[in-house]
C-alpha positions in Angstrom: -27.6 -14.7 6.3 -28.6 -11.3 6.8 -28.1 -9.1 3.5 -29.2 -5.6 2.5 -30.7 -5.7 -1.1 -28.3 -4.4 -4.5 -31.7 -1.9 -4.2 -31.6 -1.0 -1.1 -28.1 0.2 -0.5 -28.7 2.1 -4.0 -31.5 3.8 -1.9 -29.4 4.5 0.6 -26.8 5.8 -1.3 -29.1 8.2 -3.4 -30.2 9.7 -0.3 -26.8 10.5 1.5 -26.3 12.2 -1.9 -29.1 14.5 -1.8 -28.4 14.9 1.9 -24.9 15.6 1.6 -25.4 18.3 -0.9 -28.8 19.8 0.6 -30.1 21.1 -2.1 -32.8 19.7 -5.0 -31.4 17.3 -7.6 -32.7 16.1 -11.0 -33.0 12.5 -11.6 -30.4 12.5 -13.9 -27.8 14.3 -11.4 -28.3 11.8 -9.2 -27.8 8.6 -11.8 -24.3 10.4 -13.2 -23.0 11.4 -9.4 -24.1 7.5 -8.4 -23.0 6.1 -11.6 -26.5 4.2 -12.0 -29.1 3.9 -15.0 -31.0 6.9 -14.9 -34.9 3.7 -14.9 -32.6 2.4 -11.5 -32.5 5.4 -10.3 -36.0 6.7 -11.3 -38.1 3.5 -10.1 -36.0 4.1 -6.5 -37.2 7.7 -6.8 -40.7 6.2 -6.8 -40.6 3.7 -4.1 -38.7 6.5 -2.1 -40.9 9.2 -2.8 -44.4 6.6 -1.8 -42.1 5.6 1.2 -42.4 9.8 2.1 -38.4 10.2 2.4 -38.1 12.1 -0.8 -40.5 14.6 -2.5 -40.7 15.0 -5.9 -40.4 19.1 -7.4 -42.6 19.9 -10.9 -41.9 21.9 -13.5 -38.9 23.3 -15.3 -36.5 23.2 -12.6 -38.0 20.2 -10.9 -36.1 17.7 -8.9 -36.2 15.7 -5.5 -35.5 17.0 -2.6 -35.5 15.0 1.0 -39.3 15.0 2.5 -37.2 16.0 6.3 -33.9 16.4 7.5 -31.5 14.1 7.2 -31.3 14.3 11.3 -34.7 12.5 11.2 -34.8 10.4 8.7 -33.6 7.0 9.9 -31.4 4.9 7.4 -34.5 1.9 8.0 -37.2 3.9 6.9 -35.1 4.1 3.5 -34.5 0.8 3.3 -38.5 0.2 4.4 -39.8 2.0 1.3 -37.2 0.0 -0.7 -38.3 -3.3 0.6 -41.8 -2.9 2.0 -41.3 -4.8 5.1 -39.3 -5.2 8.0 -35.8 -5.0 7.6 -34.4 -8.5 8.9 -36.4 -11.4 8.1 -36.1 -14.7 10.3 -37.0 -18.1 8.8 -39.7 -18.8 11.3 -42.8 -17.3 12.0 -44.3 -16.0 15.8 -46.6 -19.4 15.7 -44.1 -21.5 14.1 -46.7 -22.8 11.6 -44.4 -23.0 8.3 -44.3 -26.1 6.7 -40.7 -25.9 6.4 -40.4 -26.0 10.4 -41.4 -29.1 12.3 -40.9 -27.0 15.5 -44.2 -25.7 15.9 -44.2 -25.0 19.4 -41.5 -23.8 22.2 -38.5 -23.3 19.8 -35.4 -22.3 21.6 -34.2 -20.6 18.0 -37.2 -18.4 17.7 -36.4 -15.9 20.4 -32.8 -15.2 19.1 -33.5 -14.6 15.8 -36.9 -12.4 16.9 -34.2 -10.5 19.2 -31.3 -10.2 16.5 -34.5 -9.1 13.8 -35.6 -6.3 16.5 -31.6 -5.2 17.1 -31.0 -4.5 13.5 -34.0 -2.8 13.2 -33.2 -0.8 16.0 -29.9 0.2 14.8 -31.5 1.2 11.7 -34.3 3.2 13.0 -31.6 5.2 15.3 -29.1 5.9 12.5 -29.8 8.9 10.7 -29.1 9.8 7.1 -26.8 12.9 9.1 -25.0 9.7 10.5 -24.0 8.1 7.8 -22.7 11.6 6.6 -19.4 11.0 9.5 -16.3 9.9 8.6 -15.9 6.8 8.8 -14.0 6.3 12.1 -16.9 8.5 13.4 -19.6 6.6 12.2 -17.8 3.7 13.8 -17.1 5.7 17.3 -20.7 6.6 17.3 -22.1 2.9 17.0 -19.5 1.5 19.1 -20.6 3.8 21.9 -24.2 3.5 21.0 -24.7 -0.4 20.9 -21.4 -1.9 22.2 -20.4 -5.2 21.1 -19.5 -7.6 24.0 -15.4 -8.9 24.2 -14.3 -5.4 22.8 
């Protein structure tokens, strides 16, 4: 099963924050208004801030503030600097050489979890930080319209 890392939704989370209010924030701010430990928050900060979404402000009245608008920064390349990797993981390889699989060639199941693996991405890459900001009845509107689902 799909999931999104306890990390990774923190992430997230922490950057709708700073989004939402536009303005810098201390690491500290940011673990009282999420209600996480202030090391969660601050190794996040760091993988965040490597991952280029966030940029870290020195000094006195230091902070982080979001590396670009929330407009283009994509909710997967939060999750990217989280986990390093693509977002969805299937359990076989392009070759089919893991020894866990004794289908090594012309597998059926590789394609569909290669094409569910590049639709979550996709979705991902083309929702912004500033979409996750909606309501969420718009949030839901705007996916809905955006990637349909079949039957509805």
């Amino acid at each position: 099963m799909f999931r999104v890392s306890r990390a990774e939704e923190q992430a997230v989370r922490l950057i709708m924050r700073l989004a939402a209010l536009g303005e810098k924030l201390t690491l500290s701010d940011l673990a009282e208004a999420e209600d996480l430990p202030e090391p969660t928050v601050a190794k996040l900060l760091g993988m965040l801030r490597r991952g280029g979404v966030v940029e870290a402000v020195r000094g006195r009245n230091g902070g982080y503030i979001l590396a670009d608008l929330p407009e283009r920064t994509s909710a997967g390349s939060v999750i990217r600097s989280i986990s390093g990797e693509q977002v969805f993981e299937y359990p076989c390889s392009e070759s089919g050489n893991r020894a866990d699989c004794p289908r090594t060639e012309d597998c059926g199941l590789r394609p569909v979890w290669q094409h569910l693996g590049n639709r979550v991405s996709e979705v991902l890459e083309q929702t912004s930080i500033a979409d996750l900001l909606r309501t969420e009845i718009s949030a839901s509107n705007n996916l809905e319209n955006l990637w349909p689902l079949a039957g509805k």
